[in-house]
C-alpha positions in Angstrom: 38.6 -8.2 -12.9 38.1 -11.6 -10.8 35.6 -14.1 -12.3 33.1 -13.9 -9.3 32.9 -9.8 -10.2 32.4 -10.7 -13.6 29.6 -13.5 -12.8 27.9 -10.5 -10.6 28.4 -7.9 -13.2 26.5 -10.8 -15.7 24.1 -11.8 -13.6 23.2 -8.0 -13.2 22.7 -7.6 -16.9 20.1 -10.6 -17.2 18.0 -8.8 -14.4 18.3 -5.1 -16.1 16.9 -6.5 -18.9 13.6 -7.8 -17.2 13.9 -4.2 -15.2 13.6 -2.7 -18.5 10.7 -4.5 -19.8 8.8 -3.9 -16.2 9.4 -0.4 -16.6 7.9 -0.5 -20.0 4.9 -2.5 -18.1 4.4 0.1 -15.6 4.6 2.9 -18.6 1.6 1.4 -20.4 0.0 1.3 -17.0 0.4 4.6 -16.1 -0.6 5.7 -19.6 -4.0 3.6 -19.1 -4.4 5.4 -16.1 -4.1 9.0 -17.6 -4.0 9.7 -21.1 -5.0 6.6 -23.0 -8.1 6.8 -25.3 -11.6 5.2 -23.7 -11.5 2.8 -26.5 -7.7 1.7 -26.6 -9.1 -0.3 -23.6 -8.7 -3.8 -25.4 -6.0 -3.3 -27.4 -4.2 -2.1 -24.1 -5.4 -5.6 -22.2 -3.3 -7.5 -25.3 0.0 -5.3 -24.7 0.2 -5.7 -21.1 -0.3 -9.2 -21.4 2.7 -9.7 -24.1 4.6 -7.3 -21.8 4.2 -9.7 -18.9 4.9 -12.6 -20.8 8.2 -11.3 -21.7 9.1 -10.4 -18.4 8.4 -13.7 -16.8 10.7 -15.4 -19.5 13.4 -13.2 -18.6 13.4 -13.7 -15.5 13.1 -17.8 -15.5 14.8 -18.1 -18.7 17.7 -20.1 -18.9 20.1 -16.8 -19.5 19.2 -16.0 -16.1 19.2 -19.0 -14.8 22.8 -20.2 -15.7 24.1 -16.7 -15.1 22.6 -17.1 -11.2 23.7 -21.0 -10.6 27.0 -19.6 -11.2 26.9 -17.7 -7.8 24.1 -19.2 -5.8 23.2 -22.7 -5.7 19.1 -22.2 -6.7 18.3 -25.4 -4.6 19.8 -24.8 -1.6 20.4 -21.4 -1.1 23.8 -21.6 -0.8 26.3 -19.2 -1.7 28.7 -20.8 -4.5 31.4 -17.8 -4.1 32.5 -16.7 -1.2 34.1 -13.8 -2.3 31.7 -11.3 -2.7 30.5 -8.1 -0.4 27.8 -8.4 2.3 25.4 -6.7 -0.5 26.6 -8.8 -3.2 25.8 -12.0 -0.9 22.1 -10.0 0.2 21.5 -9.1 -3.9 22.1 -13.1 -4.6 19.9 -14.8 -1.9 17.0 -12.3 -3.2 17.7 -12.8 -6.7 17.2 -16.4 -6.5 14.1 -15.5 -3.9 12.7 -14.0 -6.7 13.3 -16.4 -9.3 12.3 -19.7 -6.8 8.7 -17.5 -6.9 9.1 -16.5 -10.5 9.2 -20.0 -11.3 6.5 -21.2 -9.8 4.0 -19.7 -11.6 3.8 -20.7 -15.5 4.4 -18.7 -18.6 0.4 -18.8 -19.6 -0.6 -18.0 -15.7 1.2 -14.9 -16.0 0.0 -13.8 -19.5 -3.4 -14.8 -18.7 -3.5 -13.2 -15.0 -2.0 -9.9 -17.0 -5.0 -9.5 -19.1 -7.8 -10.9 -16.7 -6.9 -7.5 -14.4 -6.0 -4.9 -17.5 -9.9 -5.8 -18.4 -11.2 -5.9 -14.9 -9.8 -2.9 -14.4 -11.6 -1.1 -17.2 -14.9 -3.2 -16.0 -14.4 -2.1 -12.3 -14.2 1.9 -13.4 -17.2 1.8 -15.3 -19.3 -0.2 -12.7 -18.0 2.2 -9.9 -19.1 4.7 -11.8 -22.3 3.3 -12.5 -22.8 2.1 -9.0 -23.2 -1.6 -10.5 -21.6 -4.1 -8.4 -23.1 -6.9 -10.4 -21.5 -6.1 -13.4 -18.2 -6.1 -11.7 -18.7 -9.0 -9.2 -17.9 -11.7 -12.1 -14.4 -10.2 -13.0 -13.6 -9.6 -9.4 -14.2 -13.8 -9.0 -12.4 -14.7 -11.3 -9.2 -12.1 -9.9 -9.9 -14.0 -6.7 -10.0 -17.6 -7.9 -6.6 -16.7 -10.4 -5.7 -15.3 -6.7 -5.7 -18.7 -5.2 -4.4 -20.6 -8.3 -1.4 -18.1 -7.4 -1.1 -18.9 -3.9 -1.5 -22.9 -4.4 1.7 -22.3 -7.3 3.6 -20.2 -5.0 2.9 -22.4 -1.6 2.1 -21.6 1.9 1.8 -23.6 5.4 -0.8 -22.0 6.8 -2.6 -19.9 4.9 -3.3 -19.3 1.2 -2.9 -15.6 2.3 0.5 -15.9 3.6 2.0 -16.6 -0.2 0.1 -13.6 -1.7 1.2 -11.1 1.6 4.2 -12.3 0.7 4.7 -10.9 -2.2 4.2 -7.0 -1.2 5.3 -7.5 2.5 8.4 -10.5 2.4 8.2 -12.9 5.4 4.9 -10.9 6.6 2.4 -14.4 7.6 -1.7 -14.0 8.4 -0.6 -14.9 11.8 1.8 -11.7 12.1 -1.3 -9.4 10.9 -3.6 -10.7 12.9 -1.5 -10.6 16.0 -0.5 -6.5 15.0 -4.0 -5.6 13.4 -5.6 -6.9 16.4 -3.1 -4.9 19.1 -4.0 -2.2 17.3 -7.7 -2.3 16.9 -8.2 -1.3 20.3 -6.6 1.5 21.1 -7.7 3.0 17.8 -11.1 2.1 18.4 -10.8 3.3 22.1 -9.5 6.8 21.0 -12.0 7.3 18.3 -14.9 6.7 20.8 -12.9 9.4 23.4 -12.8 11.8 20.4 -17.0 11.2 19.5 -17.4 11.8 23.0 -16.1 15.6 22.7 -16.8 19.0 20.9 -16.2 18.4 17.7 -13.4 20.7 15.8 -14.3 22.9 12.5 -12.9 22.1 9.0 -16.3 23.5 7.5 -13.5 26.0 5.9 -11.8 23.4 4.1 -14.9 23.0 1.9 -15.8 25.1 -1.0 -15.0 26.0 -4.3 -10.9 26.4 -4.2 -9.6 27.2 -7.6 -8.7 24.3 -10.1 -5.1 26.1 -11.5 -4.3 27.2 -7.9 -4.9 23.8 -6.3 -2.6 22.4 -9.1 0.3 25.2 -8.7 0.3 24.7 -5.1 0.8 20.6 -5.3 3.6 21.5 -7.2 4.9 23.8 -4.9 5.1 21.0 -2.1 6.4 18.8 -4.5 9.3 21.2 -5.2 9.6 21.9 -1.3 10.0 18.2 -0.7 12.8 18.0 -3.1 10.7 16.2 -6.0 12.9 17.0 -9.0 11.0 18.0 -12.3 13.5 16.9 -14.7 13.1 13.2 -12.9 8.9 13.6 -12.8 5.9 14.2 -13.4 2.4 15.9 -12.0 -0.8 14.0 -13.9 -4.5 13.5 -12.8 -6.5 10.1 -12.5 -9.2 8.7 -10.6 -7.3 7.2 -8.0 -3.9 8.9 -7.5 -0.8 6.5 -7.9 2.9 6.8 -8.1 4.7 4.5 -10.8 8.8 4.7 -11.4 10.3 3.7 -14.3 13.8 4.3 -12.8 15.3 7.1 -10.6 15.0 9.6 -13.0 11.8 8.6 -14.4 8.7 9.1 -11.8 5.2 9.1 -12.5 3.4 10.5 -9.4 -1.0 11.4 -10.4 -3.7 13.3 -8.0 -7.2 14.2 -8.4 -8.7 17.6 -7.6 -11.7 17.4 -5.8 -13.9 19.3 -6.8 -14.9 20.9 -3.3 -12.2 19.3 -0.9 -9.1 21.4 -0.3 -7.3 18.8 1.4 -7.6 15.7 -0.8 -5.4 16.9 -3.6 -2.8 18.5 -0.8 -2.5 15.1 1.0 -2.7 13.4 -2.5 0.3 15.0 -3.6 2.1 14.6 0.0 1.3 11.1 -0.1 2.0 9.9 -3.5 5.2 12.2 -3.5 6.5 10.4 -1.0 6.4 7.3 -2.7 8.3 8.7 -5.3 11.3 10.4 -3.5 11.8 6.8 -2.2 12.4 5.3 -5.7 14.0 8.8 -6.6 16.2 7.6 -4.0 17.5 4.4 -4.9 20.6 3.9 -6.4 20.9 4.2 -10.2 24.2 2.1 -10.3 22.0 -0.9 -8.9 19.2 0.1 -11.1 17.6 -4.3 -12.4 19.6 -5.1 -8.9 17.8 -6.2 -5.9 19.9 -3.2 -4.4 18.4 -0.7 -6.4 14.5 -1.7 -5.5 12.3 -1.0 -2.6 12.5 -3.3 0.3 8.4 -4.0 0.5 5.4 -1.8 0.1 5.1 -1.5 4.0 8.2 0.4 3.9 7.5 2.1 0.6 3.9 3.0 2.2 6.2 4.3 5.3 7.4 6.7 3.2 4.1 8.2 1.9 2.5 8.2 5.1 5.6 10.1 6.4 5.6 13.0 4.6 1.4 12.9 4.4 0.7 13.0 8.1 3.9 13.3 9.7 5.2 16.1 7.8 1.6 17.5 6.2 -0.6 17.0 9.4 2.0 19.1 11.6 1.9 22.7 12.8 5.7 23.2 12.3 5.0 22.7 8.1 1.9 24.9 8.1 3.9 27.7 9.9 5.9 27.8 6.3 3.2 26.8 4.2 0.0 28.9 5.5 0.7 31.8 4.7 1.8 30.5 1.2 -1.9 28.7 0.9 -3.4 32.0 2.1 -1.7 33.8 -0.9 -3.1 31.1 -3.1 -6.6 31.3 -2.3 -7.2 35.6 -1.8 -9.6 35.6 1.2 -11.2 32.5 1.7 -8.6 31.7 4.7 -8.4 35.8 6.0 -10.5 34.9 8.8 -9.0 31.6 9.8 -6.0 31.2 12.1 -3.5 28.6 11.7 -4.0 27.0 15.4 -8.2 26.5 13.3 -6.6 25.2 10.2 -4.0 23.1 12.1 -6.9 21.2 14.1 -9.1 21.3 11.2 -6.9 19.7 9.0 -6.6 17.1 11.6 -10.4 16.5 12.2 -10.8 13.2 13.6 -14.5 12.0 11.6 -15.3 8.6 10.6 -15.8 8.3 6.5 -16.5 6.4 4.1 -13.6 6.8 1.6 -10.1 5.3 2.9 -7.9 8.0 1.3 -9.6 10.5 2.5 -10.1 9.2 6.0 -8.6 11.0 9.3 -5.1 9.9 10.8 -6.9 8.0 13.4 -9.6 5.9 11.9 -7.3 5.1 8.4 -6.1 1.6 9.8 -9.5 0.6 10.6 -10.1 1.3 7.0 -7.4 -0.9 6.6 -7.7 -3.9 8.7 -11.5 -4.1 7.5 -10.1 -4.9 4.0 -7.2 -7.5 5.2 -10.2 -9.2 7.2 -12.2 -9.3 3.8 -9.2 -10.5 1.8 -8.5 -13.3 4.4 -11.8 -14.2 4.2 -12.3 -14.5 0.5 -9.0 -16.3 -0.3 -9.8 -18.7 2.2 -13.1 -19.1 1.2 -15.1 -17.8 4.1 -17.0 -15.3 2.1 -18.6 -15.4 -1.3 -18.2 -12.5 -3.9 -21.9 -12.1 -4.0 -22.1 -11.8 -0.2 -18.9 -8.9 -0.2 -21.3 -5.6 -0.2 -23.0 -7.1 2.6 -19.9 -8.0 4.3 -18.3 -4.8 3.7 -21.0 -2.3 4.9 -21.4 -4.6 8.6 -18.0 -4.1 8.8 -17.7 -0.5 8.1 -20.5 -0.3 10.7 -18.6 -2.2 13.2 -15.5 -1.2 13.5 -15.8 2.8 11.9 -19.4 3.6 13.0 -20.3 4.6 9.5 -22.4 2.7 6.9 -22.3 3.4 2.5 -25.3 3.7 1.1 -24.0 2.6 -2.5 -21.2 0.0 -3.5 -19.0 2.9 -5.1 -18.5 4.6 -2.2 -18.2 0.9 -0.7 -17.1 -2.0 -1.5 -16.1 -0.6 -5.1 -14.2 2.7 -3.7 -10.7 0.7 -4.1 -8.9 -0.3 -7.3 -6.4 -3.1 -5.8 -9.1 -5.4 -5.8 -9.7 -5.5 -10.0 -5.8 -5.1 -10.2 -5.6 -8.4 -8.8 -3.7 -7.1 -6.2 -4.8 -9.7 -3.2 -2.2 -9.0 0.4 -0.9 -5.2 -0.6 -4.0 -3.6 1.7 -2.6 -4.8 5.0 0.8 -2.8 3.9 -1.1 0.4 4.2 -1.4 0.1 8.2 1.8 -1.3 8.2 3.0 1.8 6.4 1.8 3.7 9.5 3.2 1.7 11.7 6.4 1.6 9.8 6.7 5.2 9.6 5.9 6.1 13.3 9.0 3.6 14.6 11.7 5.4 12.0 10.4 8.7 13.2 11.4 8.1 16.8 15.0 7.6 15.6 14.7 11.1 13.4 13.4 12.9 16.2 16.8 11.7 17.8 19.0 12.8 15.2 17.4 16.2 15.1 15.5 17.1 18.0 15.5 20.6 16.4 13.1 19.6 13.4 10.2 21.0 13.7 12.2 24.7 13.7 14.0 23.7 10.4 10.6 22.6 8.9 8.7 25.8 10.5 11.2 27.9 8.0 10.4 25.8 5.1 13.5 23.5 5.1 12.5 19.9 3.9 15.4 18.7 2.3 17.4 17.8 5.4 14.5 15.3 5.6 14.8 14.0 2.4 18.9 13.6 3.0 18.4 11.6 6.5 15.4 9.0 4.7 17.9 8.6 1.8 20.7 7.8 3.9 18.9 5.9 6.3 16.5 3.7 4.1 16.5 4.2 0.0 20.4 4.1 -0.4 19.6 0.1 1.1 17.5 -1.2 -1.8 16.4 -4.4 -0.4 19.7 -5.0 1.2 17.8 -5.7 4.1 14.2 -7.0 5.2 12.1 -4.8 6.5 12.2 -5.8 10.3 15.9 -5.6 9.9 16.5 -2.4 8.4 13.6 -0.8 10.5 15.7 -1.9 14.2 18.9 -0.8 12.1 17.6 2.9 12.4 16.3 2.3 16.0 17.9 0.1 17.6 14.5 -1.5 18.5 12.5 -4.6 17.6 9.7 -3.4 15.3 6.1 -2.8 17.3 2.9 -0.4 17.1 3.8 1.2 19.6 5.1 4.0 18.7 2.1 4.7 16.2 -0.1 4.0 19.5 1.8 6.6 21.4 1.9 9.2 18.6 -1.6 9.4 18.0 -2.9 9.8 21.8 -0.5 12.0 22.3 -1.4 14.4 19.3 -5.0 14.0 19.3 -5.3 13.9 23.3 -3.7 17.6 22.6 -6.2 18.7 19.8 -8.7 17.5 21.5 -8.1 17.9 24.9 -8.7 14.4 26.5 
């Protein structure tokens, strides 16, 4: 074996290691998330934070840092061995990415930032259950100030945004958003209004009291449809649903059955199953590699959005799956016809609640909270002034208005996470998803006849090949005008939706 392979295969084994521990991290999160006892709240707070510490001296401690210098000069960027594969060289300039960011922030920022957002967390469920914003808002400054301490450690030229965006969408700037968020606004906006403007479509079916066991077997159903492996995951409930991996062959994907709302746990599962078929998908041999982790959460969100609204929302997937949900729920769909479920499912209605909003108006949703982010990192709006803030912006740019801060600006749990720049991914997600289908629809222009007889796993195949085998081989731009062969845009997701809901609603 040549010494460069064995400086790689070194190098690999300081990173599994901190892999390991963040897997144990995201285990105790999930656990908070679902089964942990109410009062294993503090105790919880003091394990994540240990857990983070340990992580952050893995991967700045000097094992790593020698084992990385010995391929990659951490100053410059420059490669110290040439002889290495195109991935190899990709793995090292990200590894030392990482680690140039790791850095930056110091061993007690971490631990305390860790433990700040496992208590704010706790804080922020009770006071959105509670409907007490005040009790909340002093956690959720302190997140924001620890926020900015972050950004000033990690550096930025622009923006104190840009070097927390950064961090869930790589080379992503404020600049970029507000130049896509605001091509997109528009035509949105301008398609919504076209839709108010028309009869309105039914979905009163969709609501009513649908069976608590039978909403739960049929998730799994889709999941196992989808190619969602048991042996490699799970099925849970929390408040908010999430996906967490471990490793390929250890997902954590959670829903929550609405208690009158057919479709929320149905898109639920969709959504957070697609998430987890892309780290399903990754490549166990690069498992603590840069190759064997997602590229950013636009692209991971690209995936859940995929198989939520461009799989889930379509009429070829309910031709196979109808009937199916018929059998399900004896009688209380007899009477309905799939072209009614089809457009009902597909209702376009301005909400309140961002995962359960309509295809159309979900990255206004979105771009309302990027605009609220930017605005309280860069110190244009005070915590105390965010409900406010929040409900004229719903107004403006959704046409709706809470009338509580839970169903407002306390309906989210990124924000007591600590988890300032990963909203704008969500829109990007859609935007994301919509240019890799064009190149799908391409490879099989016979799709929606394969998915009409309940095949799926073809799907699953062409997004492996095409994206998860990857890791973060490439950037998401990159990658994303590999598949297509064009420069990334929101176009696509501009065409898509006129032309599907100028169909379903005849405009």
């Amino acid at each position: 074996m040549k010494q460069t392979e064995k400086d790689y295969n070194n190098l690999h084994l300081q990173s599994r290691k901190a892999q390991i521990l963040t897997s144990i991290s995201h285990l105790l999160e999930w656990d908070q998330e679902t089964h942990m006892p109410k009062e294993g709240g503090e105790i919880r707070g003091e394990q994540l934070q240990a857990i983070a510490g340990l992580i952050h001296k893995e991967r700045t401690g000097k094992n790593f840092a020698n084992a990385l210098s010995k391929l990659i000069d951490i100053s410059s960027g420059d490669l110290v061995s040439k002889d290495l594969t195109d991935p190899q060289k990709a793995a090292l300039k990200l590894w030392r990415r990482d680690y140039v960011k790791d850095t930056a922030l110091p061993d007690e920022f971490v631990e305390e930032f860790a433990l700040l957002c496992s208590q704010s967390q706790l804080v922020w469920r009770k006071a959105k259950q509670d409907n007490d914003f005040k009790s909340f808002a002093p956690f959720l400054k302190k997140v924001i100030d620890m926020n900015k301490r972050k950004a000033d450690f990690l550096g930025y030229e622009n923006h104190p945004y840009d070097a927390l965006i950064d961090l869930y969408e790589p080379e992503m700037t404020t600049e970029r958003l507000n130049v896509l968020f605001t091509g997109l606004k528009a035509p949105i906006s301008d398609l919504v209004k076209k839709i108010s403007n028309v009869e309105q479509v039914d979905d009163s079916f969709l609501f009513g009291q649908f069976d608590h066991s039978q909403q739960v077997s049929f998730g799994k159903l889709l999941l196992d449809g989808m190619g969602y492996t048991p042996t490699k995951g799970r099925l849970d409930f929390s408040t908010h649903p999430f996906s967490s991996s471990l490793h390929p062959n250890d997902n954590r994907i959670t829903t929550r059955i609405h208690p009158s709302s057919l479709m929320s746990n149905i898109l639920a599962v969709l959504h957070e199953g697609g998430h987890a078929l892309y780290e399903m998908g990754l490549l166990e041999q690069h498992y603590g590699s840069p190759l064997g982790q997602s590229i950013s959460l636009g692209v991971h969100e690209s995936q859940s959005r995929w198989w939520e609204t461009r799989i889930g929302l379509h009429k070829s997937f309910w031709r196979h799956y109808y009937p199916i949900l018929q059998s399900h729920f004896k009688g209380q769909f007899s009477a309905i016809s799939l072209d009614q479920f089809y457009r009902g499912i597909n209702k376009v209605k301005p909400s309140l609640i961002r995962i359960e909003a309509d295809e159309v108006t979900y990255p206004l949703h979105v771009i309302l909270r990027f605009e609220i982010e930017k605005a309280l990192i860069g110190e244009e709006l005070d915590v105390k002034d965010l409900p406010e803030a929040w409900n004229a912006g719903m107004q403006s740019l959704i046409g709706v208005k809470p009338t509580n801060d839970s169903e407002g600006c306390m309906q989210d749990i990124h924000w007591s996470m600590g988890a300032f720049g990963y909203f704008p991914t969500y829109a990007l997600g859609n935007i994301y998803a919509a240019h890799i289908f064009s190149a799908f629809e391409k490879d099989f222009p016979e799709w929606e006849k394969r998915v009409s007889a309940g095949d799926l796993h073809f799907i699953r195949t062409w997004l492996n090949q095409s994206i998860h085998q990857y890791g973060r081989q490439y950037t998401s731009y990159e990658l994303l005008e590999k598949i297509s062969g064009k420069p990334v845009s929101a176009d696509a997701y501009i065409a898509y939706v006129n032309k599907k809901y100028a169909d379903i609603y005849g405009i």
